[in-house]
TIPAMI-143252 format. One line per field, with one value per atom (N, C-alpha, C): residue number from 1; atom name; x, y, z. Coordinates in steps of 0.2 Angstrom, whole numbers, plus 2048, in hexadecimal, padded with zeros to 3 digits. Layout:
REM residues N
nr = [NUM/...];
atom = [CA/...];
xx = [X/...];
yy = [Y/...];
zz = [Z/...];
REM end
This chain:
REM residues 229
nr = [1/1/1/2/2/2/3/3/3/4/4/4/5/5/5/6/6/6/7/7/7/8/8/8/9/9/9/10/10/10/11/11/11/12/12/12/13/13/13/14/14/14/15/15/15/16/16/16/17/17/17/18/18/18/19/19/19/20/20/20/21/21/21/22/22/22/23/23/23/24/24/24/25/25/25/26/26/26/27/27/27/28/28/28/29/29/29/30/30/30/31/31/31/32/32/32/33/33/33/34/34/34/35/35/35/36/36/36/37/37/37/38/38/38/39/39/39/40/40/40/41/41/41/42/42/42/43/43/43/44/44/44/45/45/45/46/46/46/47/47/47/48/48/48/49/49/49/50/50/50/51/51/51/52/52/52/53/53/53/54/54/54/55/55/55/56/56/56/57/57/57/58/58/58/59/59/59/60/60/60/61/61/61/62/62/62/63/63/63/64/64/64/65/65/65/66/66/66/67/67/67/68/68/68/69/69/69/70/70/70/71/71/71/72/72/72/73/73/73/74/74/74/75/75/75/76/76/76/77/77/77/78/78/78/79/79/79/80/80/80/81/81/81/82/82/82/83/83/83/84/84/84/85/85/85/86/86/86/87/87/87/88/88/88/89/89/89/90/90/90/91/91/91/92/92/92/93/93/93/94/94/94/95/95/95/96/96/96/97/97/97/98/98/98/99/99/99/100/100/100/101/101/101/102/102/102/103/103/103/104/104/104/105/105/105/106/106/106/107/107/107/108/108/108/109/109/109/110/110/110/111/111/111/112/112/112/113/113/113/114/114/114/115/115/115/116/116/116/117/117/117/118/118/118/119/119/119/120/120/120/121/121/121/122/122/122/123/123/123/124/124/124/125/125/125/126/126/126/127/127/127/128/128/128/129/129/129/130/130/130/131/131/131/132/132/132/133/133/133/134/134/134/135/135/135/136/136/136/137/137/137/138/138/138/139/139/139/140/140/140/141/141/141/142/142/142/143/143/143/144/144/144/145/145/145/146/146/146/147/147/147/148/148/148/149/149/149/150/150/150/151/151/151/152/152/152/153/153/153/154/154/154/155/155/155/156/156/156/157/157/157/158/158/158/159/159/159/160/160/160/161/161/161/162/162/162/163/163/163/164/164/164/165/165/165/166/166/166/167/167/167/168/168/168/169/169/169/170/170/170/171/171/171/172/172/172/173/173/173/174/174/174/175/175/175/176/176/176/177/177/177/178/178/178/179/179/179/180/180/180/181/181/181/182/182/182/183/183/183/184/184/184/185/185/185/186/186/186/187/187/187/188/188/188/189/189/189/190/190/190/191/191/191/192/192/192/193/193/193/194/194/194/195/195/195/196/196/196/197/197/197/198/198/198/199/199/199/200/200/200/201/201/201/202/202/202/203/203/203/204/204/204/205/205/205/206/206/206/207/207/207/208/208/208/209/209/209/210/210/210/211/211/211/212/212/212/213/213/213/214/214/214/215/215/215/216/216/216/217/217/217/218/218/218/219/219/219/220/220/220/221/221/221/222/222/222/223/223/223/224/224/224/225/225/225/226/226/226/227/227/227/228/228/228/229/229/229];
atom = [N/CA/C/N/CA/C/N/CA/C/N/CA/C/N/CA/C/N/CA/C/N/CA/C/N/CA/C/N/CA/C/N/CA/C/N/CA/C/N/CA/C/N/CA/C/N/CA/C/N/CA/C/N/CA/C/N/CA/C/N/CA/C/N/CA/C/N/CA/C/N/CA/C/N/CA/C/N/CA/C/N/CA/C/N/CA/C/N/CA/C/N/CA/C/N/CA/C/N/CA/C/N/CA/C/N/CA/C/N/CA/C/N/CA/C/N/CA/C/N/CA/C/N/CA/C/N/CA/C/N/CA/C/N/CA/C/N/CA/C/N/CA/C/N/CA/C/N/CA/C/N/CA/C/N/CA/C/N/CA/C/N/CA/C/N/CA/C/N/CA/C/N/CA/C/N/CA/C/N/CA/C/N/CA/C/N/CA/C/N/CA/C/N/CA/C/N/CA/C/N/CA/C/N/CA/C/N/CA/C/N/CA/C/N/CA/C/N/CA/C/N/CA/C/N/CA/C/N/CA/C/N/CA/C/N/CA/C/N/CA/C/N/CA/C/N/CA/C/N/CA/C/N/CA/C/N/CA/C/N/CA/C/N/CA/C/N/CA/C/N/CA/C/N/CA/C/N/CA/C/N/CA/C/N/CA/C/N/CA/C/N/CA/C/N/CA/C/N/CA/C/N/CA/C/N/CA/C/N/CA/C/N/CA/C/N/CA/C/N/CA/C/N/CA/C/N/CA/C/N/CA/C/N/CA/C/N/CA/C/N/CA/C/N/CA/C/N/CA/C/N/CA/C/N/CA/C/N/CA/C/N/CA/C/N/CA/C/N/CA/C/N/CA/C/N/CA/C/N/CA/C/N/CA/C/N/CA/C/N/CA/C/N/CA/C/N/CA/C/N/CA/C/N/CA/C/N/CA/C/N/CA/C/N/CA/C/N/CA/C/N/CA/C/N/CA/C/N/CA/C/N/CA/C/N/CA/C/N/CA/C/N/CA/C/N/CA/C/N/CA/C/N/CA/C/N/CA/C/N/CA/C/N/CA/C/N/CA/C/N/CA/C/N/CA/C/N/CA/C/N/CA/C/N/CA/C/N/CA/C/N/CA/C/N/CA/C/N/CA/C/N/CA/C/N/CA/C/N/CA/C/N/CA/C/N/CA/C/N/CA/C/N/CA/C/N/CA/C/N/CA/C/N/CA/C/N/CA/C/N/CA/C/N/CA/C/N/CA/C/N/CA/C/N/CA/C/N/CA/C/N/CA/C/N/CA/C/N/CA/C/N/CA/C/N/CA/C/N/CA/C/N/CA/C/N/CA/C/N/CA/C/N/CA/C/N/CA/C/N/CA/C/N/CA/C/N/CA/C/N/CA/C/N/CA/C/N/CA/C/N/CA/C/N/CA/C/N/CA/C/N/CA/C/N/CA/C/N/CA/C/N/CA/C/N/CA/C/N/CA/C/N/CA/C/N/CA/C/N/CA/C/N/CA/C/N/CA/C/N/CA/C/N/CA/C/N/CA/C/N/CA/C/N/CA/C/N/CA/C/N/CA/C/N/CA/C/N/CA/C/N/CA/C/N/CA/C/N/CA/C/N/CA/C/N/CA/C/N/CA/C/N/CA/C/N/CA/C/N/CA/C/N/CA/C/N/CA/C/N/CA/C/N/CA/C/N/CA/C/N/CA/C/N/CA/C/N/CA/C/N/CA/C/N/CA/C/N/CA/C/N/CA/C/N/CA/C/N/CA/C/N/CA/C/N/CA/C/N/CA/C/N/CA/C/N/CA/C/N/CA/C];
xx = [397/395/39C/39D/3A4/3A3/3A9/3A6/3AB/3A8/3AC/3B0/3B2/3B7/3BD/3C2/3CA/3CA/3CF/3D3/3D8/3D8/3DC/3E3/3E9/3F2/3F6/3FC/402/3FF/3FD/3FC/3F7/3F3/3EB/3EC/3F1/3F3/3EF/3EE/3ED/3F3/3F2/3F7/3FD/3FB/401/400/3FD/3FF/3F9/3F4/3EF/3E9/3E9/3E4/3DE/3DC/3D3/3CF/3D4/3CD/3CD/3D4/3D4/3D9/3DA/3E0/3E6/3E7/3EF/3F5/3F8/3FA/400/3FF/400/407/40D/412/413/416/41C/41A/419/41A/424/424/42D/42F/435/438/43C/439/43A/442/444/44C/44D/454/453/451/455/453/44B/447/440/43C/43F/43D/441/446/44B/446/442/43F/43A/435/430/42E/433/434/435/43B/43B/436/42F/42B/424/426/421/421/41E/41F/41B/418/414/419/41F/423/429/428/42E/431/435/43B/43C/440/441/448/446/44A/44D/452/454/452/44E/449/444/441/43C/440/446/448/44B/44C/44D/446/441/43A/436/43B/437/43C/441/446/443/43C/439/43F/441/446/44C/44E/457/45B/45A/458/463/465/46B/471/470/474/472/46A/46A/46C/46B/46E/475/478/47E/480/47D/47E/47C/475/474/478/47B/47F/486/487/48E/48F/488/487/48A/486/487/48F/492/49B/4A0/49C/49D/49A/495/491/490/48F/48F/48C/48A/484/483/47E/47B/481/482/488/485/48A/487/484/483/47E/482/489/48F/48F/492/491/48A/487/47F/47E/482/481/486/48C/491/490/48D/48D/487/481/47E/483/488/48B/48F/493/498/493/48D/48A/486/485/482/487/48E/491/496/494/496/491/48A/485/487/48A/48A/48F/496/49A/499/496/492/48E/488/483/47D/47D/476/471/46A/468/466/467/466/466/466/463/467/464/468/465/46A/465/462/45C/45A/45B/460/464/466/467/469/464/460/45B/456/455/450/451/45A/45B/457/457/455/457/455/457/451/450/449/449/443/441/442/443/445/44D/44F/458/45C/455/457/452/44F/44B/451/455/45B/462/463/46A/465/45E/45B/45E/45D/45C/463/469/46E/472/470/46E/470/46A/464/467/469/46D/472/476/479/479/474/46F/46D/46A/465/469/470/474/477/477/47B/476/46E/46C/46B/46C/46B/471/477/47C/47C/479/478/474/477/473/477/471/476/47C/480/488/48C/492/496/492/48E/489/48D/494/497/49A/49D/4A0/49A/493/48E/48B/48E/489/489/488/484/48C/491/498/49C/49C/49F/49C/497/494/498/49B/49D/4A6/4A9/4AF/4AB/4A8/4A6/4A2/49F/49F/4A3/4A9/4B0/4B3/4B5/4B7/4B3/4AD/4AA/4A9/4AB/4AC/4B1/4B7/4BC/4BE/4B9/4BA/4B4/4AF/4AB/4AE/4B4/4B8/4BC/4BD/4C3/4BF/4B8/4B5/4B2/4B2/4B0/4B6/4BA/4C2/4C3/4C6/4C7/4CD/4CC/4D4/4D2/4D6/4D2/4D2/4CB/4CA/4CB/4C9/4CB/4C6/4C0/4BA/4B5/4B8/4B2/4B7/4BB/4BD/4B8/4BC/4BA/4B3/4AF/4A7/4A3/4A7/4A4/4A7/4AC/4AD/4A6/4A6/49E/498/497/493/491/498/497/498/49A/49B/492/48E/487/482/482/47F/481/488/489/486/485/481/47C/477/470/46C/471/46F/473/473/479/47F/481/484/48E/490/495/49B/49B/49E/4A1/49B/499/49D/49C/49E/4A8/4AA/4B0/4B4/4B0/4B5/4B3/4AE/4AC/4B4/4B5/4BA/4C3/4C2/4C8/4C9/4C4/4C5/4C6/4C2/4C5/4CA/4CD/4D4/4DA/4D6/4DB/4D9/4D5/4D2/4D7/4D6/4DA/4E1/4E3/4EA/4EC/4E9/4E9/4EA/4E3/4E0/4E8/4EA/4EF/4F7/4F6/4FC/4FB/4F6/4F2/4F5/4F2/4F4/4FA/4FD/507/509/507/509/509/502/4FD/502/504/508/50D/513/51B/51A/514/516/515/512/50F/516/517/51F/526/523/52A/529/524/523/523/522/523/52A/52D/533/539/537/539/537/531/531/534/534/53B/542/544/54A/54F];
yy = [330/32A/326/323/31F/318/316/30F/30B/307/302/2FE/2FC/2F7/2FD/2F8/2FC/2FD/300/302/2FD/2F9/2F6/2F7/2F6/2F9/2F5/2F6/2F4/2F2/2F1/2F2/2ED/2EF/2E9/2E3/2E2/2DB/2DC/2E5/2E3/2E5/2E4/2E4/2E8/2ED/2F4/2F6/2F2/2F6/2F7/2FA/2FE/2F9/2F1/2EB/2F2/2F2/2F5/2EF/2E8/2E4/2DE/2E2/2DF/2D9/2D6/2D1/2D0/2CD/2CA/2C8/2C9/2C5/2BF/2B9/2B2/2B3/2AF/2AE/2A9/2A6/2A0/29C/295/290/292/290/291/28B/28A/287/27E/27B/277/272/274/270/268/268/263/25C/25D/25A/258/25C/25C/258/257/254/24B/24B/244/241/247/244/241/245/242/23B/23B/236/22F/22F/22C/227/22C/22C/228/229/227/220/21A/215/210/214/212/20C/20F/20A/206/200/1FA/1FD/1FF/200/209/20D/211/211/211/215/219/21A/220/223/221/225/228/223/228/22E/22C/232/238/239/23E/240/23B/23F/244/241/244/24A/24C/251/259/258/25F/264/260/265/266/263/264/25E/25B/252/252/256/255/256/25C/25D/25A/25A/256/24D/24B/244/243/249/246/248/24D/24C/244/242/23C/239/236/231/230/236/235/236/237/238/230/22B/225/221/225/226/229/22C/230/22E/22A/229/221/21C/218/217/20F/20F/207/206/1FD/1FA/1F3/1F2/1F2/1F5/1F3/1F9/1FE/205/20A/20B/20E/20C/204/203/204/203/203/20B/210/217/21B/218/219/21B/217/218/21E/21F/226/22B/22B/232/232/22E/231/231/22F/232/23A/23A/242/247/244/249/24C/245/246/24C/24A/24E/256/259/25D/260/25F/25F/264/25F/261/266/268/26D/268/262/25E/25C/25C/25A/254/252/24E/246/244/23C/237/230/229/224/221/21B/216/213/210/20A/206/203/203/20A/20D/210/214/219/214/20E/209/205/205/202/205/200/204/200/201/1FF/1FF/1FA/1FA/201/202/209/208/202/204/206/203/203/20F/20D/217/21B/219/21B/21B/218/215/21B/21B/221/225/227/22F/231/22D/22E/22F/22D/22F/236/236/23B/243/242/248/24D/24A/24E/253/251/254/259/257/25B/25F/260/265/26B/267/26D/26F/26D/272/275/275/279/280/27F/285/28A/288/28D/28F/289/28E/291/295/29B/29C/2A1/2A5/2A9/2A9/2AD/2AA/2AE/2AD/2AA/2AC/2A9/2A8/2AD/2AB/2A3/2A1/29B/292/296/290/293/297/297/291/294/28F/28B/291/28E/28D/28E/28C/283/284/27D/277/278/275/271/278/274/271/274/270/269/267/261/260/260/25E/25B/260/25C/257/256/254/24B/24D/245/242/246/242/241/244/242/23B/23C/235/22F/22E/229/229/22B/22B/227/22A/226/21E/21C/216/212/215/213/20B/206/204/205/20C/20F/20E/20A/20B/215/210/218/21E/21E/224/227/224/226/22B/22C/22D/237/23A/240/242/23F/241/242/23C/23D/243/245/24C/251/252/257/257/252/250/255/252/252/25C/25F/266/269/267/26B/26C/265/263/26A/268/26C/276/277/27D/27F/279/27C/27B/277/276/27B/280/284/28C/28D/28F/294/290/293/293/299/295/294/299/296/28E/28D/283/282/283/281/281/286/288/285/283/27F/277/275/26E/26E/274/272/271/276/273/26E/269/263/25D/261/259/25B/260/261/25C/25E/25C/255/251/24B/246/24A/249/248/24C/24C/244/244/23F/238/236/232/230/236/234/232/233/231/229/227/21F/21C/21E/21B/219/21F/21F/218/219/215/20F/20D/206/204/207/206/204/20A/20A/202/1FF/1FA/1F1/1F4/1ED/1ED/1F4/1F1/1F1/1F1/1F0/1E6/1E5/1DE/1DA/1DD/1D9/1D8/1DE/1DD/1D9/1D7/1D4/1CE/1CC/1C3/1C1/1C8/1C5/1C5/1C7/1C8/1C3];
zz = [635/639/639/63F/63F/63E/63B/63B/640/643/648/646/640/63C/63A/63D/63D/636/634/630/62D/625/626/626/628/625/629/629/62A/631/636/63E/63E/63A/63A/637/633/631/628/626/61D/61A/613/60E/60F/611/610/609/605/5FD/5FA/5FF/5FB/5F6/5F8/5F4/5F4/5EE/5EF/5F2/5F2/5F2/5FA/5FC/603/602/5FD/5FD/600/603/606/601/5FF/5FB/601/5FD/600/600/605/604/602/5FD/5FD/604/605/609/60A/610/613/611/60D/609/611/60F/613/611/616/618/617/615/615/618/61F/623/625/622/626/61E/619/613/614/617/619/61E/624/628/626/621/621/61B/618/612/618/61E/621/625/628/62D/629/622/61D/61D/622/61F/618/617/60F/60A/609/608/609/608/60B/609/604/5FF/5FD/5FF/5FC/5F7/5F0/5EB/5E9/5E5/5E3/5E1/5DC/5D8/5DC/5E3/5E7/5EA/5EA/5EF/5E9/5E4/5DF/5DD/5DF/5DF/5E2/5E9/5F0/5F1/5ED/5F2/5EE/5EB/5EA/5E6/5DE/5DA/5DE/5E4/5E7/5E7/5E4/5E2/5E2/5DD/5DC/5E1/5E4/5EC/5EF/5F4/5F6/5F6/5F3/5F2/5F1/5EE/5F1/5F6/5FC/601/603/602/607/604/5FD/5FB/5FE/600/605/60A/60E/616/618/618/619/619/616/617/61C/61F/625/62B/62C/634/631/636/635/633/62F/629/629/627/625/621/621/61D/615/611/60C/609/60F/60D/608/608/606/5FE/5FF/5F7/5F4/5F4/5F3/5F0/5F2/5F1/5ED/5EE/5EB/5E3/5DE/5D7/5D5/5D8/5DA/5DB/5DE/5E2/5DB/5D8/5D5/5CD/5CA/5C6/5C8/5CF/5D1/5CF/5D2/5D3/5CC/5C6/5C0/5BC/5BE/5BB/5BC/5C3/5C7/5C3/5C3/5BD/5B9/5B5/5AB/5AC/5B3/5B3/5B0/5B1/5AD/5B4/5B1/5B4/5B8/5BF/5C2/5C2/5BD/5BA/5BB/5BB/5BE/5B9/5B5/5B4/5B7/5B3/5B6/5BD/5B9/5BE/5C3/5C4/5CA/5CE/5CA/5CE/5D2/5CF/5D0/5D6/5DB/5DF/5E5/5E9/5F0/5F5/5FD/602/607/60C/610/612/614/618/61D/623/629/626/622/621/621/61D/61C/622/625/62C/631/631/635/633/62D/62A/62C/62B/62A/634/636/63E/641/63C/63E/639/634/632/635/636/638/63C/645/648/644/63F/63E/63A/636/62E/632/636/63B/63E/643/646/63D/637/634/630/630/62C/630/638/63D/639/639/635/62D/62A/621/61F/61B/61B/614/60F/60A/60B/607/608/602/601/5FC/5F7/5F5/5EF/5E7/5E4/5DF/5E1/5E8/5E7/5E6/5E6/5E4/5DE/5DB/5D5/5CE/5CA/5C3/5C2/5C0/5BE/5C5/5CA/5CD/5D2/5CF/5CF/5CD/5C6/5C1/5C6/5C8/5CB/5D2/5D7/5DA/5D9/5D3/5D3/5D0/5CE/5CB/5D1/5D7/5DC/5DF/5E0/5E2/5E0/5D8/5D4/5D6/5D7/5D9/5E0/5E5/5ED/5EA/5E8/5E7/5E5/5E2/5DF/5E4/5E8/5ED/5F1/5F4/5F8/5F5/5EF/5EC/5ED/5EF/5EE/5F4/5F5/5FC/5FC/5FF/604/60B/60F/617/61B/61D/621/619/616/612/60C/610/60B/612/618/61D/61D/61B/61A/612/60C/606/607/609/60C/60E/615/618/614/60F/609/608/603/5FE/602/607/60C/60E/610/611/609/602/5FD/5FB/5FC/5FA/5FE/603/609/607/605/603/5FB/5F8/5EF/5F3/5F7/5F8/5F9/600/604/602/5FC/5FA/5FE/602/606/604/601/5FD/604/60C/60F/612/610/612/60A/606/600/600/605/601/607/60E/613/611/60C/60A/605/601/5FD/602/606/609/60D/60E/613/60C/607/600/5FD/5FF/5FD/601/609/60D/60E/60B/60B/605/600/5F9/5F8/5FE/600/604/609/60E/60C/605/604/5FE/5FB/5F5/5FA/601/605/607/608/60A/604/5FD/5F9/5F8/5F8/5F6/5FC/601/606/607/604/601/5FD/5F7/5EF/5F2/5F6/5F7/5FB/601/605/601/5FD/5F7/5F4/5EF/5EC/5F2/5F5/5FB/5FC/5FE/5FE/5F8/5F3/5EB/5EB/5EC/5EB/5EE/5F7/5FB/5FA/5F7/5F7/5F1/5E9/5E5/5E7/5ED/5EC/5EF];
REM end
């Protein structure tokens, strides 16, 4: 006697691996990007104020790359006044933590600060476009250049484009920034390509920013010198 119920296998949508008991096994939830976690913390409006601390809460254990991308995005695309300082001491304690290989932490003082929710609705939305066209291209690859120890000089450099960007050199915080910016997105996404052109833009950032200065200095003791002389 035949029975009218297919057979289950590879074609009928069962296991493939022979369940006596008919089970599927479940996959993994797909690992959500970051931009669609920046989205939906945005669209939240539950509360007035978003913190630092809420947002190392909300970024789902990616708390460290993530944020020092967001902490240096706002130095690159225009920003609230006031938005830049306000982020600046995050970034350079992130990128110290990142350094040493420690875990992710802000003092109080700091983690406790925040900004209105329309204010980060407003950064998220300028943001975004660009977050979006660049998660279409990252991908895993050169995986040695984002590992555990190469994490270490990458947030090395990272500290001291972070200083450079706290720095008031004109114009000379919005390069070192977009370094910050692609070395984060290459550890996040571990993509070490994005890691290894994020290092040669703060090179060539580092270089630039150390020419501003010389220039800065040389034009101050040219005028010191002139009005003693």
């Amino acid at each position: 006697m035949h029975s009218s119920d297919p057979v289950a296998g590879p074609e009928t949508g069962g296991d493939g691996g022979g369940d006596p008991n008919g089970l599927q096994r479940k996959r993994p939830p797909p690992r959500k990007r970051l931009s669609q976690i920046l989205a939906e913390i945005a669209e939240d409006d539950s509360r007035s104020e978003i913190t630092i601390a809420d947002l190392m809460h909300l970024m789902e254990g990616r708390a460290r790359a993530a944020l020092i991308f967001l902490f240096a995005m706002p130095n690159v695309l225009p920003a609230p006044p006031g938005l830049s300082g306000l982020l600046g001491l995050p970034l350079l304690y992130l990128t110290w933590q990142m350094m040493l290989g420690r875990v992710p932490w802000l003092p109080r003082i700091i983690a406790g600060r925040g900004f209105p929710h329309a204010t980060f609705a407003a950064l998220i939305q300028r943001v975004s476009p660009f977050l979006i066209r660049a998660e279409k291209l990252l991908r895993p690859r050169w995986n040695w250049l984002v590992g555990p120890r190469a994490e270490h000089l990458l947030g090395a450099l990272m500290l001291v484009l972070a200083v450079v960007v706290t720095l008031p050199i004109p114009f000379g915080n919005m390069l070192p920034a977009f370094a910050i910016c692609l070395i984060a997105l290459g550890v996040l996404e571990r993509d070490g390509l994005w890691a290894c052109l994020g290092v040669f833009v703060g090179v060539v950032a580092l270089l630039l920013s150390a020419t501003v200065v010389y220039a800065m200095v040389k034009g101050a003791l040219f005028v010191l010198l002139g009005a003693f002389s």
